[in-house]
TORDOVEX-852145 format. One record per residue (C-alpha): residue in three letters; x, y, z. Coordinates in steps of 0.05 Angstrom, whole numbers, padded with zeros to 5 digits, always signed. Last residue first. Layout:
BEGIN
AlaXYZ...
END
This chain:
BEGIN
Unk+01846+02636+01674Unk+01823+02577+01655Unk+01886+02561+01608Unk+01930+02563+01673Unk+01880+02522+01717Unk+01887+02467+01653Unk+01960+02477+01652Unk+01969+02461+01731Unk+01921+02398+01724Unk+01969+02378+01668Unk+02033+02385+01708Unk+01997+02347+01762Unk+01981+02281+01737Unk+01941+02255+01785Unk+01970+02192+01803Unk+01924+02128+01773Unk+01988+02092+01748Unk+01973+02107+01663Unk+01984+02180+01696Unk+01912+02227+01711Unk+01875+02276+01694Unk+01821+02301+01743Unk+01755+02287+01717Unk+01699+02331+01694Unk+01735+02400+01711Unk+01723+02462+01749Unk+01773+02515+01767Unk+01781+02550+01826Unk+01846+02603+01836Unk+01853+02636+01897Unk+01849+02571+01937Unk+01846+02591+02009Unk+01912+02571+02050Unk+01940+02641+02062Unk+01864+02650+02099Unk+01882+02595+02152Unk+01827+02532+02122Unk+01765+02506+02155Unk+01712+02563+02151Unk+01743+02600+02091Unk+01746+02536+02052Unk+01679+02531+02040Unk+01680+02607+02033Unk+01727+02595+01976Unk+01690+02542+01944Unk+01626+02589+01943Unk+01663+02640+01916Unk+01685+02601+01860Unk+01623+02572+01842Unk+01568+02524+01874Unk+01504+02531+01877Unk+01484+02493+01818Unk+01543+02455+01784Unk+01603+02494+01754Unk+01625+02467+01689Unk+01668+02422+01662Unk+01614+02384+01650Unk+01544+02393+01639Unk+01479+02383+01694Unk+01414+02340+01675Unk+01441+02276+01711Unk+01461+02316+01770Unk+01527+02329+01786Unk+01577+02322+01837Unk+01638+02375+01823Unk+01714+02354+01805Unk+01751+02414+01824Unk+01816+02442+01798Unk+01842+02485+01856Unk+01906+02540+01860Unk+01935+02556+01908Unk+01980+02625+01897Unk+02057+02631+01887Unk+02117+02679+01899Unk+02074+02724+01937Unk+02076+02788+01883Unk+02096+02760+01829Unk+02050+02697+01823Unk+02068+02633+01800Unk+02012+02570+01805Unk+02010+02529+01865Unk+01970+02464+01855Unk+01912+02438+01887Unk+01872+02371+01858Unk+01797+02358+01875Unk+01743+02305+01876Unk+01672+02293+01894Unk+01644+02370+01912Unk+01581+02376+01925Unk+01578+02344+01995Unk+01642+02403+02012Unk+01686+02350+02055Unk+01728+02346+01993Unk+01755+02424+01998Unk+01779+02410+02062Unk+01818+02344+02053Unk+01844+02384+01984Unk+01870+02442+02022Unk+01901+02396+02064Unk+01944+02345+02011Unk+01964+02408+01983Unk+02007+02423+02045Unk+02011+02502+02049Unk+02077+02530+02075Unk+02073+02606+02085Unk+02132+02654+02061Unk+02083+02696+02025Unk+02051+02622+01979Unk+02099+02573+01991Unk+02066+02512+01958Unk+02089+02444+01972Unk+02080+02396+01918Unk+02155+02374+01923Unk+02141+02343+01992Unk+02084+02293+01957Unk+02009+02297+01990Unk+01973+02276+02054Unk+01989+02206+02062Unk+01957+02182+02138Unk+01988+02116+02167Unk+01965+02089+02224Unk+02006+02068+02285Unk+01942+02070+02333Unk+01958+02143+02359Unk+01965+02173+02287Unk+02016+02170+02245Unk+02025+02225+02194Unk+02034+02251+02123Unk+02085+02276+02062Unk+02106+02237+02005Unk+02178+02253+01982Unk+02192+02176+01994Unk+02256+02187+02040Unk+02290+02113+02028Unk+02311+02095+02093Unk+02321+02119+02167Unk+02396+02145+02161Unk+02388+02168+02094Unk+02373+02155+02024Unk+02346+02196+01969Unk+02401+02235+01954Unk+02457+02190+01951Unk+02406+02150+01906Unk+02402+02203+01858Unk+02472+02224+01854Unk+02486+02155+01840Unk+02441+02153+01786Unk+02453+02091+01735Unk+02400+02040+01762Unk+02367+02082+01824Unk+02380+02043+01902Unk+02377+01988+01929Unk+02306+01982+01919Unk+02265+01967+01988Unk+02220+01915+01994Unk+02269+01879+02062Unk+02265+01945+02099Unk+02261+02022+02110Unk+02215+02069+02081Unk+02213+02146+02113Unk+02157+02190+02097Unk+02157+02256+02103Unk+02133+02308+02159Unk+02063+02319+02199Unk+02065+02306+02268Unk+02006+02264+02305Unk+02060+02212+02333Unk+02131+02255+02348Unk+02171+02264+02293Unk+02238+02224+02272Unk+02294+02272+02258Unk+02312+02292+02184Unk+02319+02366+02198Unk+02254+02387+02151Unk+02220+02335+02195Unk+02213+02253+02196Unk+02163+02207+02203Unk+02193+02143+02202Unk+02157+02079+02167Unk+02194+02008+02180Unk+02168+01951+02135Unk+02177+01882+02164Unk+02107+01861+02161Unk+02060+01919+02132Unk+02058+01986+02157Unk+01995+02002+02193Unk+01925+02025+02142Unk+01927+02069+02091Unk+01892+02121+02133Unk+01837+02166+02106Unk+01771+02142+02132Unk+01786+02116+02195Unk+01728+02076+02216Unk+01714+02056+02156Unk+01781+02043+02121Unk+01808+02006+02194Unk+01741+01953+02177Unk+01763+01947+02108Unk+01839+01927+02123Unk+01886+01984+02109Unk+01956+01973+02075Unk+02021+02011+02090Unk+02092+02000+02045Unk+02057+01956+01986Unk+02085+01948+01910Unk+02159+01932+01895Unk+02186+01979+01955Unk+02211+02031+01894Unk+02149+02026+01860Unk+02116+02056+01917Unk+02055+02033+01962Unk+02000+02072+02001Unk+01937+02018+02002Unk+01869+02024+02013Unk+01840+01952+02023Unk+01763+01958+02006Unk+01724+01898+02016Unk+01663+01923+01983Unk+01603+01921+02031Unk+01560+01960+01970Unk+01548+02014+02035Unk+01623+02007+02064Unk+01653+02013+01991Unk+01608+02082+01977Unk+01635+02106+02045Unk+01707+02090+02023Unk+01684+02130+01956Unk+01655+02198+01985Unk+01718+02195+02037Unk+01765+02201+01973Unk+01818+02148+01955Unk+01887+02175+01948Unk+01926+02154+01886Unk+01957+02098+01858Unk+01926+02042+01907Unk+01860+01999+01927Unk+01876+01927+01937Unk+01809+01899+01928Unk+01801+01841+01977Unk+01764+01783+01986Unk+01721+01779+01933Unk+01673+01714+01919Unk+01615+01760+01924Unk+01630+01792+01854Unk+01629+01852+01838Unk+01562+01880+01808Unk+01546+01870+01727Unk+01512+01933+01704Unk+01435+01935+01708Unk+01397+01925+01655Unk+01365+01854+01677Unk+01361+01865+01746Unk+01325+01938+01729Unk+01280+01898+01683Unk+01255+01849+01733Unk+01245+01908+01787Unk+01192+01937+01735Unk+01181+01990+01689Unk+01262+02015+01677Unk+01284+02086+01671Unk+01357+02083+01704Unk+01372+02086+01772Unk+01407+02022+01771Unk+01437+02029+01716Unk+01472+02097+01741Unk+01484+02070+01810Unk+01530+02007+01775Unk+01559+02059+01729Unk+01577+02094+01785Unk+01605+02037+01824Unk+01654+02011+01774Unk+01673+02075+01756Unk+01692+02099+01819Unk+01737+02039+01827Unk+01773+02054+01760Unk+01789+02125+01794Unk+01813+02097+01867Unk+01867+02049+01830Unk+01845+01982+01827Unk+01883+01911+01833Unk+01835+01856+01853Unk+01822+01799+01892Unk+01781+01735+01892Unk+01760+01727+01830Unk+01701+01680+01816Unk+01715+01672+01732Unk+01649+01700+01713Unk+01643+01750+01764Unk+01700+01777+01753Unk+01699+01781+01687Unk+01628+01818+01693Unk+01658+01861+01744Unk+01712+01880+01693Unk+01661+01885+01639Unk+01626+01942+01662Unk+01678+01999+01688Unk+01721+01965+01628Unk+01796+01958+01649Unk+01830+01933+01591Unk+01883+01869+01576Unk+01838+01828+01629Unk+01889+01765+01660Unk+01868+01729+01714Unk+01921+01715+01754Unk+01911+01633+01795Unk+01945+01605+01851Unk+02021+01575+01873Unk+02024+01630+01922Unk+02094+01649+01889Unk+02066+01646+01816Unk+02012+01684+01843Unk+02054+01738+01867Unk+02090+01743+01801Unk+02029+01758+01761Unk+01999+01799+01816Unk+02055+01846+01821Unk+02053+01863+01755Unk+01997+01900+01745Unk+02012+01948+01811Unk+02083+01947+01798Unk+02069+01984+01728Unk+02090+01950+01656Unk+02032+01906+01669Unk+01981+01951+01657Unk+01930+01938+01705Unk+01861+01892+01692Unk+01903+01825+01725Unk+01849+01796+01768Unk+01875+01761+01829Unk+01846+01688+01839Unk+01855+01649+01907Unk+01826+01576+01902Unk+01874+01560+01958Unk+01869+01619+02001Unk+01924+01672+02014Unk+01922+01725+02062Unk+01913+01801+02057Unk+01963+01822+02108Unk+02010+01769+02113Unk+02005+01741+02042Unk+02030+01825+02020Unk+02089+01818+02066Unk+02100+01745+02030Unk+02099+01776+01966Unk+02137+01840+01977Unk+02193+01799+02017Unk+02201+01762+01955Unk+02197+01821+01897Unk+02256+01855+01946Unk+02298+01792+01945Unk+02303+01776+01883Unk+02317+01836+01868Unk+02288+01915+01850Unk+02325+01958+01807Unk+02286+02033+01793Unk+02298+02072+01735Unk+02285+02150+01752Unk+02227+02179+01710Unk+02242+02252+01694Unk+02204+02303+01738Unk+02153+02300+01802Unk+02103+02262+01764Unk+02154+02216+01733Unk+02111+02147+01742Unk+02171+02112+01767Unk+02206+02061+01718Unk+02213+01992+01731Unk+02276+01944+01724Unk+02255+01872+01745Unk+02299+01817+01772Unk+02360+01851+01794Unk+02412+01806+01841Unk+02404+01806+01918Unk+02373+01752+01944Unk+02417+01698+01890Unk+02406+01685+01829Unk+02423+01601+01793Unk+02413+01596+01716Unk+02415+01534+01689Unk+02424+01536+01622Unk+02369+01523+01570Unk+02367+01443+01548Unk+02373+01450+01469Unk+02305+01440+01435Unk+02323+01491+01384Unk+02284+01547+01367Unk+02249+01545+01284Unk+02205+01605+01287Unk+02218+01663+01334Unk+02173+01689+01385Unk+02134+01616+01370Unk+02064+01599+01355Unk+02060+01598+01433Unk+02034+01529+01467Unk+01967+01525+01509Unk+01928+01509+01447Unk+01854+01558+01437Unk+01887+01625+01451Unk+01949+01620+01399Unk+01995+01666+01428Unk+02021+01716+01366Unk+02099+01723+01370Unk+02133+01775+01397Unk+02170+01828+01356Unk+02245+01827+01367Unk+02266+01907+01361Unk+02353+01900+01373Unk+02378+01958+01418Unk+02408+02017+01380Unk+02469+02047+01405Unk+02468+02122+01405Unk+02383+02108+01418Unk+02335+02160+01365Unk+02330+02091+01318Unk+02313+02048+01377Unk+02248+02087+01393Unk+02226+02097+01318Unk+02229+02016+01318Unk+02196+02012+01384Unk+02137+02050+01373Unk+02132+02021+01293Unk+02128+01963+01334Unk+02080+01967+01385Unk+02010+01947+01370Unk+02041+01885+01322Unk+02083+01863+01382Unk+02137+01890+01418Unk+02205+01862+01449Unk+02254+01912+01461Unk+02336+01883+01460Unk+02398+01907+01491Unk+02366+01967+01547Unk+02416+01997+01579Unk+02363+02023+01630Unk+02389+02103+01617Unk+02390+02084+01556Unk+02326+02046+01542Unk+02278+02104+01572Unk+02314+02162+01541Unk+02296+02119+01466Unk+02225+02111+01506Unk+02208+02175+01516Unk+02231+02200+01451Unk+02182+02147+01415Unk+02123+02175+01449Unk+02103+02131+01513Unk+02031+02105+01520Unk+02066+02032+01508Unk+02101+02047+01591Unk+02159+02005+01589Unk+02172+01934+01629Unk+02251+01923+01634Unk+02253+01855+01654Unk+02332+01830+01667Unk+02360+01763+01634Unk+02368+01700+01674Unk+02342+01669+01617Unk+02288+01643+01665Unk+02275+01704+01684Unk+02269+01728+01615Unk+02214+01663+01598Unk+02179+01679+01659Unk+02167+01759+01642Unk+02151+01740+01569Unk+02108+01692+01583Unk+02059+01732+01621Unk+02078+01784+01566Unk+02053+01742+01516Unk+01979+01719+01557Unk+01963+01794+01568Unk+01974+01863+01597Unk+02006+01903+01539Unk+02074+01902+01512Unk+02134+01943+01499Unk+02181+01903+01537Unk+02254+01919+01548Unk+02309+01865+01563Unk+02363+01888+01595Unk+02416+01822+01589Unk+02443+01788+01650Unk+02439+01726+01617Unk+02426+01726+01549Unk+02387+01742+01497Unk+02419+01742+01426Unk+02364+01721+01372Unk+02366+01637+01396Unk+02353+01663+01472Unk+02289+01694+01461Unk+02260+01628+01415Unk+02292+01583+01469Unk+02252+01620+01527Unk+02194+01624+01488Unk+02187+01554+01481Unk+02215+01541+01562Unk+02159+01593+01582Unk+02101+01554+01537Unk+02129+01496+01579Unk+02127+01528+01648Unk+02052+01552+01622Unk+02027+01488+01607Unk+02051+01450+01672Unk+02031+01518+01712Unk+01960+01499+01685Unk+01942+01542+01633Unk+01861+01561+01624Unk+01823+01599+01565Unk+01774+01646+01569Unk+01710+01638+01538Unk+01669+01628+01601Unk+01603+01626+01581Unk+01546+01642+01655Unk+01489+01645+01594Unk+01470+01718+01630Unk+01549+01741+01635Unk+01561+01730+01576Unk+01641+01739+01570Unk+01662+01775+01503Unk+01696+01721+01457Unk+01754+01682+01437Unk+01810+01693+01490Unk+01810+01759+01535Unk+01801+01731+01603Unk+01860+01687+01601Unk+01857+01651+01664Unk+01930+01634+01681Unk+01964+01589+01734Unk+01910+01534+01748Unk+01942+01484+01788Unk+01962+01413+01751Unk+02031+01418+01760Unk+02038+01440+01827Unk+02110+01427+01870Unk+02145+01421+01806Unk+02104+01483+01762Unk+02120+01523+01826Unk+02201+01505+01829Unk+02194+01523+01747Unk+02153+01592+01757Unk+02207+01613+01814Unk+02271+01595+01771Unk+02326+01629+01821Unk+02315+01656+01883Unk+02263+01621+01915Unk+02283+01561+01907Unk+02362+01539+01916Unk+02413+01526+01857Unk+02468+01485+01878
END
């Protein structure tokens, strides 16, 4: 007998709610107006979409999918790979979601080590995926996707001419492999990461507990989907029984204008889209206009009032912004998560982000974080060591790497590599991953504290600290900064008053002197993975071409 929640989820919630909005396709027909209040998006009600699924679903299984297959998806966030991700589960096949920034070598390593057996693309994608496939010992088959017709809630068809021949019934059980994601390979080659039935569950109703779920609940969708973080809310939603809306692009303007438009509830940011949303907000608004009627009219769209949460994740979020949330009264959720626990470990409500800028927030429901030291024994509260994840969220282990796995888990959990503390109320505090560590003369220096001390400087917004090679101590800190500036000041530059030296004597006052950044660099942005990480290997190469 096949029992809800583990096997069709999308067809038990199209049973128990029909008519309840499932999809808001932000992207159909035209740009939003904001001003007229036009919503051209179009609307599937989980009726619509479970039959669009069952199309698809025939189409997928009539070139060679089956159950159990590794299905790879080269695909952006949108109305097809909505489908695509129901129509595979209901196959019974795997989702194998990969990054479309990827070169074609990336992806051929990518499919083998997740035996992929077929990659779905569309017109964006395909010469991608056939140059992909064509580097792979054994090739998987390219199936490009069929265009979704925005206007009819029923797909033109993956493949012309499927049968109407009932699917099979497919029953899973808590632990087989739903979704096969990739981690964002910061700290060296992506590791494939199997997560169940079971682990996108617990996830779900963890995430319920501490965010909550109302009936008209809407979660905008502006994340690439081929990351937890974008996909999360797709299959969440289903779950809930509510409504994704679905934005193919973040826009620092015309994401708040969706969401506005379509009353969204919650959304998925990391700290750098976030920034951008209020910045070009303050940038309109201090803009040359002659009266208060003109600023209204020129400024860029706000976020909505109807938002409950934005889930804030990816990367650390800087004091400067938390403060920025607390003054707009954005409802700021700072979040430490992991694609190996399917999303959320630690989440921080607003009021905990305010008054203790920093923390992500208390574990969430069934989630056990350890501290633990270089001897892998639990740390007293206030010590700094690594971060231990045990419970329901947690992968089994890496798809194909046994060595991997052996290595990652111990008698606490899955060791994260991400180094913090817990303070006295049980919050969390991420500082910065283990491997980051510099020894610089036999001297540990956390990067994740150099960069709390360099942020506290009120002209400097950002920062990321590496350790570059040096023969004489092995290694020196290094800092790319991200400066405030004025309207009238360049980038990549130095802003007034500030330089090197200053930096350093910033750092002099709060920072042991092995700790000092001897290298200071200044930059416009950070750079950054498709995830919102900063993407360290390229922050080391611009400090190495500054030099």
């Amino acid at each position: 007998m096949t029992t809800w929640p583990q096997s069709d989820w999308l067809a038990a919630r199209a049973a128990a709610s029909p008519d309840a909005e499932a999809v808001i396709d932000a992207d159909a027909g035209a740009v939003i107006d904001t001003d007229a209040g036009t919503d051209a998006a179009d609307t599937w009600t989980y009726a619509e979409l479970d039959a669009a699924t069952d199309a698809v679903a025939r189409s997928l299984a009539e070139r060679g999918v089956d159950a159990g297959d590794h299905v790879g998806t080269l695909l952006d966030t949108g109305l097809p790979f909505v489908l695509v991700v129901h129509a595979l589960d209901r196959l019974g096949a795997v989702l194998v979601p990969l990054n479309v920034r990827h070169t074609p070598g990336e992806l051929a390593r990518a499919c083998e080590k997740a035996d992929v057996t077929s990659l779905l693309c569309d017109a964006d994608t395909e010469a991608s995926a056939g140059e992909a496939t064509e580097r792979c010992d054994e090739s998987p088959a390219v199936v490009p996707v069929g265009a979704i017709d925005p206007g009819d809630p029923s797909p033109d068809g993956t493949v012309p001419d499927a049968d109407d021949r009932p699917l099979p019934s497919i029953e899973r059980s808590p632990v087989d492999v739903r979704v096969v994601l990739f981690t964002s390979g910061t700290t060296g080659e992506p590791k494939a990461v199997p997560l169940t039935s079971g682990n996108l569950l617990a996830s779900a109703v963890a995430s319920a507990f501490r965010l909550g779920v109302v009936p008209d609940e809407r979660w905008l969708c502006c994340l690439p989907m081929y990351h937890m973080g974008g996909l999360a809310p797709v299959l969440r939603s289903t779950l809930y029984g509510t409504t994704v809306v679905l934005q193919s692009e973040f826009d620092a303007e015309r994401t708040p204008a969706v969401a506005r438009d379509h009353g969204v509830t919650g959304v998925s940011l990391v700290p750098t889209m976030l920034r951008r949303i209020t910045e070009a907000q303050r940038a309109s608004s201090l803009g040359s206009t002659s009266s208060r009627q003109d600023l209204d009219r020129d400024a860029a769209p706000e976020l909505p009032d109807s938002l409950r949460f934005v889930l804030l994740g990816g990367a650390p979020a800087g004091a400067d912004l938390i403060e920025d949330c607390e003054r707009r009264e954005i409802p700021v959720h700072p979040t430490f998560g992991m694609t190996e626990t399917a999303s959320q470990v630690a989440t921080a409500a607003p009021r905990e982000a305010f008054e203790h800028e920093g923390t992500v927030g208390r574990p969430l429901f069934g989630t056990t974080v350890t501290i633990v030291g270089e001897d892998g024994d639990p740390l007293p509260t206030g010590e700094t060591g690594e971060l231990v994840v045990d419970g329901p969220t947690v992968t089994p282990g890496y798809y194909g790497d046994a060595a991997a796995t052996e290595a990652s888990f111990g008698t606490y959990g899955l060791h994260t590599g991400d180094v913090g503390y817990r303070d006295e109320g049980g919050r969390l505090w991420v500082l910065n991953r283990r491997d980051d560590r510099i020894v610089t003369g036999g001297e540990n220096v956390d990067p994740g504290e150099v960069v709390g001390a360099l942020r506290e400087h009120p002209k400097i917004r950002d920062a990321a600290v590496v350790g570059l090679d040096n023969a004489e101590w092995g290694e020196r800190v290094a800092a790319l900064v991200v400066p405030e500036r004025s309207a009238d000041e360049g980038a990549n530059s130095a802003p007034a008053a500030l330089d090197a030296d200053a930096v350093r004597e910033h750092c002099r006052e709060r920072l042991a002197g092995y700790k000092l950044p001897r290298t200071v660099t200044f930059a416009d942005e950070l750079p950054r993975t498709a995830s919102g990480t900063v993407d360290r290997e390229r922050v080391a190469a611009a400090l190495r071409n500054a030099e």
